[in-house]
C-alpha positions as CSV (number, residue, x, y, z in Angstrom):
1,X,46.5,194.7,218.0
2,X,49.1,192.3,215.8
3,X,46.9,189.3,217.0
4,X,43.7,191.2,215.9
5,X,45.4,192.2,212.0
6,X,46.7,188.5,211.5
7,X,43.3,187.6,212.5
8,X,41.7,189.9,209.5
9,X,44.3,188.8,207.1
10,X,43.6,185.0,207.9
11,X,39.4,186.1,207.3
12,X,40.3,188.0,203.8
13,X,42.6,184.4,203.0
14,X,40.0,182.6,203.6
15,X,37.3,184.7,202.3
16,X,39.2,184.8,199.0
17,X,39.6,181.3,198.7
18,X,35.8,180.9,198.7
19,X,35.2,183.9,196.4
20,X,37.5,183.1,193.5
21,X,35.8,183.1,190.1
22,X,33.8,179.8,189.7
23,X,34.2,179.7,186.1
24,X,30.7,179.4,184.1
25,X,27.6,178.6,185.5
26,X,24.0,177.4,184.3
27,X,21.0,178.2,185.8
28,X,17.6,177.0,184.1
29,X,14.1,176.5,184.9
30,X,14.9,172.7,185.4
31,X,16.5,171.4,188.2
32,X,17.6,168.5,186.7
33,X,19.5,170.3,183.9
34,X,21.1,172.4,186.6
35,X,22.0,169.2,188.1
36,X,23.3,167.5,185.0
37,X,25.4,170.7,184.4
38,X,26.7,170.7,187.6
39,X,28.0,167.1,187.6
40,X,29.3,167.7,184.4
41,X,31.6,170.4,185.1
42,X,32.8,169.1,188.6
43,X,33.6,165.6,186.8
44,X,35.3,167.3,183.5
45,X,37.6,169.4,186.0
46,X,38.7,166.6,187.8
47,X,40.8,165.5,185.1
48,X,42.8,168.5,185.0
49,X,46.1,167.7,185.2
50,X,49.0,169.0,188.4
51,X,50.6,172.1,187.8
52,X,54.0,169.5,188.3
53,X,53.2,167.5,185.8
54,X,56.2,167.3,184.0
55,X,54.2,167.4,180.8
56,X,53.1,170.6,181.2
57,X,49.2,172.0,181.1
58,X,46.9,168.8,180.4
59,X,43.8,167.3,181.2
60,X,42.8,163.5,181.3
61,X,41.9,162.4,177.4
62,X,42.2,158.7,177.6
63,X,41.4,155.8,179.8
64,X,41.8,157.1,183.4
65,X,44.2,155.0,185.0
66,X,46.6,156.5,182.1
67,X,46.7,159.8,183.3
68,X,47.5,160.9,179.6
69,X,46.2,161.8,176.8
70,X,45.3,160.5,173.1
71,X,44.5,162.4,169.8
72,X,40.7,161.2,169.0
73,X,40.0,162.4,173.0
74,X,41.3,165.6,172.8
75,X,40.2,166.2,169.6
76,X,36.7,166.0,170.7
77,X,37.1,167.4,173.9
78,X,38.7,170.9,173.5
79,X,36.0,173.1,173.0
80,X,33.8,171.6,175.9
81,X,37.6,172.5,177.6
82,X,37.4,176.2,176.7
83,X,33.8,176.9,177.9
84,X,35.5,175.1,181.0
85,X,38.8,177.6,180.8
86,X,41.2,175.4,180.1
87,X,43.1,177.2,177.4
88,X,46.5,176.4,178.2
89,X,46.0,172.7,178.6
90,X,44.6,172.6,174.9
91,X,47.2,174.5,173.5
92,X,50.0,172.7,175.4
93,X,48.0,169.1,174.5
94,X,47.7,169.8,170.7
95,X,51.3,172.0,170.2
96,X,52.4,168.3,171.4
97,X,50.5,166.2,168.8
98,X,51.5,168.4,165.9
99,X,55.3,168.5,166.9
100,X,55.2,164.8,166.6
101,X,54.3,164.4,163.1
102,X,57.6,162.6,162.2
103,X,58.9,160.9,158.6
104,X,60.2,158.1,160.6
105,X,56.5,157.3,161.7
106,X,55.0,158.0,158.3
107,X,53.8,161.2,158.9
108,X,51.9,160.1,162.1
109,X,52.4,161.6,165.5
110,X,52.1,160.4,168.9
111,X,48.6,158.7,169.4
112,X,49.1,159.2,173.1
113,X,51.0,160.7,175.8
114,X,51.3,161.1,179.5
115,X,51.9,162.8,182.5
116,X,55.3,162.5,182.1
117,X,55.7,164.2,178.6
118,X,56.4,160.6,177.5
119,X,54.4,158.3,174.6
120,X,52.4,156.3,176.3
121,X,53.9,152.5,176.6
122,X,50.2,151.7,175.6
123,X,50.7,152.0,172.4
124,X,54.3,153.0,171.5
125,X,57.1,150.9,171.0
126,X,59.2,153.0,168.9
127,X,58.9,154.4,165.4
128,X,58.0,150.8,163.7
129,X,55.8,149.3,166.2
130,X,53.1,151.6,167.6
131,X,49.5,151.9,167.9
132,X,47.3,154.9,165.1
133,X,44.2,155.4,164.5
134,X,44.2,157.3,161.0
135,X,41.3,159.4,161.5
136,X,43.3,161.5,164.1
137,X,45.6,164.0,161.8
138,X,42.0,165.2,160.2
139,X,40.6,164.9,163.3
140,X,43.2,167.6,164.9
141,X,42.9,169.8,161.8
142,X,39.0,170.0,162.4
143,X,39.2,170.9,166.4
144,X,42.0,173.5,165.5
145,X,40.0,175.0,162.6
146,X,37.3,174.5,165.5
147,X,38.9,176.7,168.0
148,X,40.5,179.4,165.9
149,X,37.1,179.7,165.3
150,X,35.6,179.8,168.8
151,X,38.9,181.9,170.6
152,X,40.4,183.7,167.7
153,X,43.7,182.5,168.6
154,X,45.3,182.4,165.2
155,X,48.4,179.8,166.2
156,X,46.0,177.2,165.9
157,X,45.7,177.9,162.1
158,X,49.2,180.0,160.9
159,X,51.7,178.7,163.6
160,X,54.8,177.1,162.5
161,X,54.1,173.7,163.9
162,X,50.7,173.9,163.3
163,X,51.3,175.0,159.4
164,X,53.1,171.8,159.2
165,X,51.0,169.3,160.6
166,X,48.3,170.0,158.2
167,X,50.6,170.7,155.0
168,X,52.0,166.9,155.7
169,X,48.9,165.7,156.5
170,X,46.7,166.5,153.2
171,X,49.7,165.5,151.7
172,X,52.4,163.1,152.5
173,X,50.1,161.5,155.4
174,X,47.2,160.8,152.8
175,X,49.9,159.5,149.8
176,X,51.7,157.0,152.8
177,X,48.9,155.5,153.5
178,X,47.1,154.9,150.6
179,X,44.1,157.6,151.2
180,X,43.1,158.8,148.2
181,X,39.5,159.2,147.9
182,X,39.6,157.0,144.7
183,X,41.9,154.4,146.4
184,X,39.6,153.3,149.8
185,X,38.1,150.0,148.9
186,X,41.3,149.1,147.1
187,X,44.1,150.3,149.0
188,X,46.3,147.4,151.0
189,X,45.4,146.5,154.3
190,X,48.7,147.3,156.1
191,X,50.3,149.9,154.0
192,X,53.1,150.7,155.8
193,X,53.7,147.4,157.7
194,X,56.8,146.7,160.1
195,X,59.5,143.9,158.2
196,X,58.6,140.9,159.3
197,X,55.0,142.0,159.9
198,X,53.7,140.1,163.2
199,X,49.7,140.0,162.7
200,X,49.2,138.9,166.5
201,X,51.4,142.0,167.6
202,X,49.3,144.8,167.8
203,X,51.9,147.6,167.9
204,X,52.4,146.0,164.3
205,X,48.5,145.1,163.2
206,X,47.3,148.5,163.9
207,X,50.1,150.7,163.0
208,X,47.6,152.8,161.4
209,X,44.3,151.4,161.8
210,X,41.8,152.8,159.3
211,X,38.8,153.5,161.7
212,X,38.1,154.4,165.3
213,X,36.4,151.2,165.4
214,X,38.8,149.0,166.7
215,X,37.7,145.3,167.0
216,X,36.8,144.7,163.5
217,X,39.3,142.3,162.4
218,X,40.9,142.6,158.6
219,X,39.6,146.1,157.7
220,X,40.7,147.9,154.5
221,X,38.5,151.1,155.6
222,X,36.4,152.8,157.9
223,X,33.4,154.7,157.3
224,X,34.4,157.0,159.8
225,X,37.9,157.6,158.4
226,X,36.2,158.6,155.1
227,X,34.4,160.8,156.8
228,X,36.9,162.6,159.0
229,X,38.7,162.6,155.6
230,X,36.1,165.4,154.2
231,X,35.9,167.2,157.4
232,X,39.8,167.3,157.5
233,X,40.1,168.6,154.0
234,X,37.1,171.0,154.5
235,X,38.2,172.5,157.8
236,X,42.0,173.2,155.8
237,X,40.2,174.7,152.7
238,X,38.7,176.7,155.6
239,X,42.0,178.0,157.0
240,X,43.2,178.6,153.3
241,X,40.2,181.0,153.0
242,X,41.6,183.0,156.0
243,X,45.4,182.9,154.9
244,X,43.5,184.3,151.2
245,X,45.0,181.4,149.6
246,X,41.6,181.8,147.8
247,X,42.8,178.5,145.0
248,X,44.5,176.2,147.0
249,X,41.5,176.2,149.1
250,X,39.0,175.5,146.2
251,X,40.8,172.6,145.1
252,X,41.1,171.5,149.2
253,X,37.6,171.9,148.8
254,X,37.3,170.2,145.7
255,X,39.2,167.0,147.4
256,X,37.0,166.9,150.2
257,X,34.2,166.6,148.4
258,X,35.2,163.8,146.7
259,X,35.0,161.7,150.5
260,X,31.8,162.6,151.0
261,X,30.5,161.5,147.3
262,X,32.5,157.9,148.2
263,X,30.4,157.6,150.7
264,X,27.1,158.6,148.9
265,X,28.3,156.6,146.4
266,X,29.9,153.1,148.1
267,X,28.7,152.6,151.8
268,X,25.1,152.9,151.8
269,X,23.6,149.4,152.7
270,X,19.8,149.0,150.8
271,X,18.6,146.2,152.6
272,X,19.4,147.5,155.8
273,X,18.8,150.9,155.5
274,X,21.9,152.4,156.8
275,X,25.3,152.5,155.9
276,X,27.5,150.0,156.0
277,X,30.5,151.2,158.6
278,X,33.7,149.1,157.4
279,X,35.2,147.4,154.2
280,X,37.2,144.5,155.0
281,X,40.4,142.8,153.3
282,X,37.9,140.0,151.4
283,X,36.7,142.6,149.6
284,X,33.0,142.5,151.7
285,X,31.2,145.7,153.6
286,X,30.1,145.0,157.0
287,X,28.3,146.5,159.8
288,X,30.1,147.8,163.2
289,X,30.0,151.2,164.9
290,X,31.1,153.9,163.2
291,X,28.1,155.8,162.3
292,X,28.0,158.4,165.2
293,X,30.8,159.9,163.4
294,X,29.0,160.6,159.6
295,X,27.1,163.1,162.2
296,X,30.1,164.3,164.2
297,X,31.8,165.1,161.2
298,X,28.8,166.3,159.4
299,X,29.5,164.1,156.3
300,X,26.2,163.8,155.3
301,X,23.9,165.7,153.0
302,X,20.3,166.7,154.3
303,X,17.8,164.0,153.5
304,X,16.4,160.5,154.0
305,X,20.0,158.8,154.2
306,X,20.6,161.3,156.9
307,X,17.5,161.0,159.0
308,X,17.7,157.2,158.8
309,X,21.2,157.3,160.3
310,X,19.5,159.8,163.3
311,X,16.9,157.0,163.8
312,X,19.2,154.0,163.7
313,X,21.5,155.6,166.4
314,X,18.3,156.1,168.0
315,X,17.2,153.2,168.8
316,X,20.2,151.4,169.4
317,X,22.5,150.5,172.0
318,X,25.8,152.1,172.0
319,X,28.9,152.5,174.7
320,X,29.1,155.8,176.5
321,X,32.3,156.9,173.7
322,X,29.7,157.1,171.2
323,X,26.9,157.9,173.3
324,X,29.4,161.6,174.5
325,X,28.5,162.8,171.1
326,X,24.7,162.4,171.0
327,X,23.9,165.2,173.2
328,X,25.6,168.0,170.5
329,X,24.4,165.7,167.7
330,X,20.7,165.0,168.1
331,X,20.2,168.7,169.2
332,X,22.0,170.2,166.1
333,X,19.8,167.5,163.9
334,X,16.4,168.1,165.4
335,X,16.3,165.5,168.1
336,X,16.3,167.9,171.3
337,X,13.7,165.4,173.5
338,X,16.5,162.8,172.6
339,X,19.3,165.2,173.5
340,X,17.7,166.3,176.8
341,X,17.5,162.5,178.0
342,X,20.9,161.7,177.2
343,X,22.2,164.5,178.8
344,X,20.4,163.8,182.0
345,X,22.1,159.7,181.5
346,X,25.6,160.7,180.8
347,X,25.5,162.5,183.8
348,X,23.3,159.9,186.1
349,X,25.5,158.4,189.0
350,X,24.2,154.8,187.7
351,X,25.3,154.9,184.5
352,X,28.5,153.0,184.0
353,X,31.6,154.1,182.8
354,X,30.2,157.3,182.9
355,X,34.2,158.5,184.4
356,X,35.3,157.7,181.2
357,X,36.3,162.0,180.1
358,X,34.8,162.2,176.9
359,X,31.6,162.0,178.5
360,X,31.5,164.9,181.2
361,X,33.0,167.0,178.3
362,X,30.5,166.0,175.6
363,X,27.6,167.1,177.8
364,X,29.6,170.8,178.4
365,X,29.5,170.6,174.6
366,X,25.7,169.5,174.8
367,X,25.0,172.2,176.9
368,X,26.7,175.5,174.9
369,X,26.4,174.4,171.4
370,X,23.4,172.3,171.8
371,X,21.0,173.4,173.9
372,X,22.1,176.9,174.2
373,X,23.2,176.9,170.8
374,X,26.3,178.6,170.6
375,X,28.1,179.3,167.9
376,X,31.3,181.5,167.5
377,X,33.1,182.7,164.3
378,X,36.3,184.6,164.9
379,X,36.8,185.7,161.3
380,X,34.0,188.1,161.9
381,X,33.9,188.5,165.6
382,X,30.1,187.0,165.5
383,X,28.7,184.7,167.9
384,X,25.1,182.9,166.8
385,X,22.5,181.8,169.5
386,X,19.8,179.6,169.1
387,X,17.8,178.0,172.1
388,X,16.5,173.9,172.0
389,X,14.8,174.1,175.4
390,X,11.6,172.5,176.2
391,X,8.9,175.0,175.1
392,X,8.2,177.5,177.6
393,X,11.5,177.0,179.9
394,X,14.5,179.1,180.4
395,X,18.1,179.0,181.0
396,X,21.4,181.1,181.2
397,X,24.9,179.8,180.4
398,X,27.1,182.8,182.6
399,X,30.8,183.7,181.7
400,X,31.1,181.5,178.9
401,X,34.7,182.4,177.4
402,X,34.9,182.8,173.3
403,X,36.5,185.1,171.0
404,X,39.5,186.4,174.0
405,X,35.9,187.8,176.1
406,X,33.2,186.9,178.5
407,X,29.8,186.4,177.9
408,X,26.4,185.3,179.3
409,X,23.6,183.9,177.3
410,X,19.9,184.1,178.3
411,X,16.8,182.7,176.5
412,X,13.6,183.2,177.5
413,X,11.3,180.5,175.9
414,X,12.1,180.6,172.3
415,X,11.0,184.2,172.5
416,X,13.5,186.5,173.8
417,X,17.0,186.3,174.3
418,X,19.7,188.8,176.1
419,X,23.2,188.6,175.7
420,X,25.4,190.6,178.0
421,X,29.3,191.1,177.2
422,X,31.4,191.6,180.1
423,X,34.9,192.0,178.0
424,X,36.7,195.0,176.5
425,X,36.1,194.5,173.0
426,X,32.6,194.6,170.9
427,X,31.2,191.5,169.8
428,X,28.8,190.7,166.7
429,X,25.8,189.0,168.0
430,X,23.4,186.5,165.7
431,X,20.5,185.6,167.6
432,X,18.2,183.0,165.9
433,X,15.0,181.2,166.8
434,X,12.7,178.8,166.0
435,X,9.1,179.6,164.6
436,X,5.7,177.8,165.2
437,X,6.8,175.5,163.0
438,X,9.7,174.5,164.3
439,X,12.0,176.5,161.3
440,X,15.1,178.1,161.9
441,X,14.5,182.6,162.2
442,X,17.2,184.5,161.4
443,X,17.4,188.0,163.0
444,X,19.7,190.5,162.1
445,X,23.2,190.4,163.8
446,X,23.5,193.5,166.5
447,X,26.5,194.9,167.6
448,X,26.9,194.1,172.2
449,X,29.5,196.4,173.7
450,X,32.1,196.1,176.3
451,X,30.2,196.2,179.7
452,X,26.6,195.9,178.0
453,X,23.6,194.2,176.8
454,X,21.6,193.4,174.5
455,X,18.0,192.3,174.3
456,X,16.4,190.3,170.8
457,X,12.7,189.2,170.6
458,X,11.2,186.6,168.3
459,X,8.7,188.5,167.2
């Protein structure tokens, strides 16, 4: 009898062990979309750090053989690491970057840290000689604005830490090193330079590079950083809309807008029909990489600038760090044939360097805010839908997590969509299409309640 009960509690053990809660799943009329989804998740989830790690809750942001973490990374990975569930490690990874904002370091933080709950000896020395990107403080305001948005979680935009990150960012950060909108192109190259300055020591050369573009040598300014400029100032006007700081944000707003004219105004290259992506220390634009990021940022106002950039990233060749943002991109800018095929190559087994983590979470991203088009706003408990399928196909994105619920998303076609809320609370559901013509329908937002669906049709 005491053999045959052990026996049943070893069969419900192992029973549960299979039948834990497999997190979200895709299904879809195309196998190879299930397949690139599949891939996808199993690769991003690798990189979840041990439960041991003395850093705490964390996921792999950075080269691999690191095992750590860097700002830029994380930044662009942390909403493809909520629809994956990992809440904890993205509120542990960025409670860490905005403690760091130090005076000592001229109001950066830690670019990068590890396992160990240490700077990474890859690019920290100590307080005078380390390695920066610049873009990265407006980079972590954006995600944060991002995912108050997307969980609701309000830390992310009125915590204490948090509060100061961005209050010494859009302010003593920008005045340190020389960022104002109408300083750029004349600001000095090395701003807040270690006495005596080594050029050939890079923990001294790029104490605060101006660009994520990192090999071009002698640059005053990054297209990029301009651009994560506006985003960074917009996304804090945001959060001072929420706090009803109604003019602070205005003039946050005002100062944004001020980046994105610069580079209406300065960067756009005539002859070569796109912009130029760096300004160097003689005074001369050039051309690099860079441009991916007037997209990710959304810098850029609708037009032909706009859908020459689209075309030039098009129809070049790019490494996979800039390719992990062209399935969101192209299919929030038109391009969903384009998306759909990098999507299926970022996941291929032959494509190289596809390990690298910012490319199993970019197609996550690709897959919930691109082709499913998901889109969550937490100040009015609304999530938007829109589906960039192949005409005629169908797909399902199954326990999603946003705004503290569950949900499933299911489009028919572009005809008919159903969302079904499995949480406790109600949720405001905006469910758009696109016509004939290819132009965005609006329907009315419906109310889903807890334990229900709801069904919206084109037409």
């Amino acid at each position: 009898m005491k053999r045959t009960f052990f026996l049943y509690l070893l069969i419900c053990a192992c029973f549960g062990a299979f039948a834990q809660d497999p997190g979200v799943t895709f299904k879809s009329s195309d196998p190879a979309l299930e397949t690139a989804f599949v891939r996808a998740k199993e690769m991003a989830l690798s990189y979840k750090g041990k439960t041991s790690d003395p850093v705490g809750p964390w996921y792999e942001s950075a080269l691999p053989p690191r095992s750590a973490f860097c700002m830029r990374d994380v930044a662009h990975q942390t909403i493809g690491g909520e629809v994956l569930g990992l809440h904890k490690e993205n509120k542990n990874m960025l409670r860490i970057f905005v403690k760091g904002i130090s005076a000592s370091k001229d109001w950066c933080s830690f670019w990068e840290m590890n396992h160990l709950g240490k700077p990474a000896v890859e690019d920290y020395r100590n307080d005078e000689a380390f390695w920066y990107n610049l873009n990265a403080n407006f980079d972590v305001i954006t995600a944060s604005w991002k995912l108050y948005l997307w969980t609701g979680d309000e830390e992310y935009i009125k915590g204490a830490d948090f509060v100061n990150f961005q209050e010494k960012s859009v302010n003593e950060f920008i005045d340190s090193w020389v960022l104002q909108a109408d300083s750029l192109l004349s600001r000095p190259t090395h701003p807040n330079a270690p006495v005596p300055f080594n050029v050939k020591d890079n923990f001294h050369r790029c104490r605060g590079l101006p660009s994520y573009s990192e090999g071009v040598p002698n640059i005053k300014m990054g297209v990029d950083l301009v651009a994560a400029l506006y985003s960074g100032l917009n996304s804090y006007a945001n959060i001072l809309d929420v706090k009803g700081q109604t003019k602070k944000a205005k003039l946050y707003r005002e100062k944004a807008a001020a980046y994105q004219k610069n580079i209406d105004t300065y960067w756009w290259n005539e002859a070569g029909s796109r912009y130029n992506t760096f300004y160097s220390d003689s005074h001369k634009f050039g051309l690099d990489e860079g441009e991916t990021f007037l997209l990710w940022f959304d810098a850029l106002k609708e037009g032909e600038r706009k859908e020459k950039t689209i075309q030039h990233l098009l129809n070049n060749k790019w490494n996979v760090e800039n390719l992990s943002y062209f399935p969101l991109i192209m299919y929030q800018n038109g391009q969903a044939e384009k998306a759909y095929e990098y999507m299926l190559h970022l996941t291929d087994p032959g494509t190289k360097r596809r390990e690298y983590p910012e490319v199993s979470f970019g197609v996550v991203k690709g897959f919930t805010e691109g082709l499913m088009g998901m889109e969550a706003d937490a100040r009015i408990g609304r999530i938007s839908t829109l589906y960039r399928g192949k005409k005629g196909s169908s797909a399902t994105l199954k326990d999603v997590p946003v705004l503290n619920t569950l949900v499933t998303i299911k489009h028919d076609g572009n005809r008919k969509s159903t969302l079904t809320n499995h949480g406790a609370k109600k949720i405001l559901w905006q469910a758009e299409f696109l016509n004939d013509e290819g132009e965005l329908m609006v329907k009315k937002a419906v109310w889903v309640l807890p334990k229900a669906s709801r069904e919206v049709n084109r037409i």
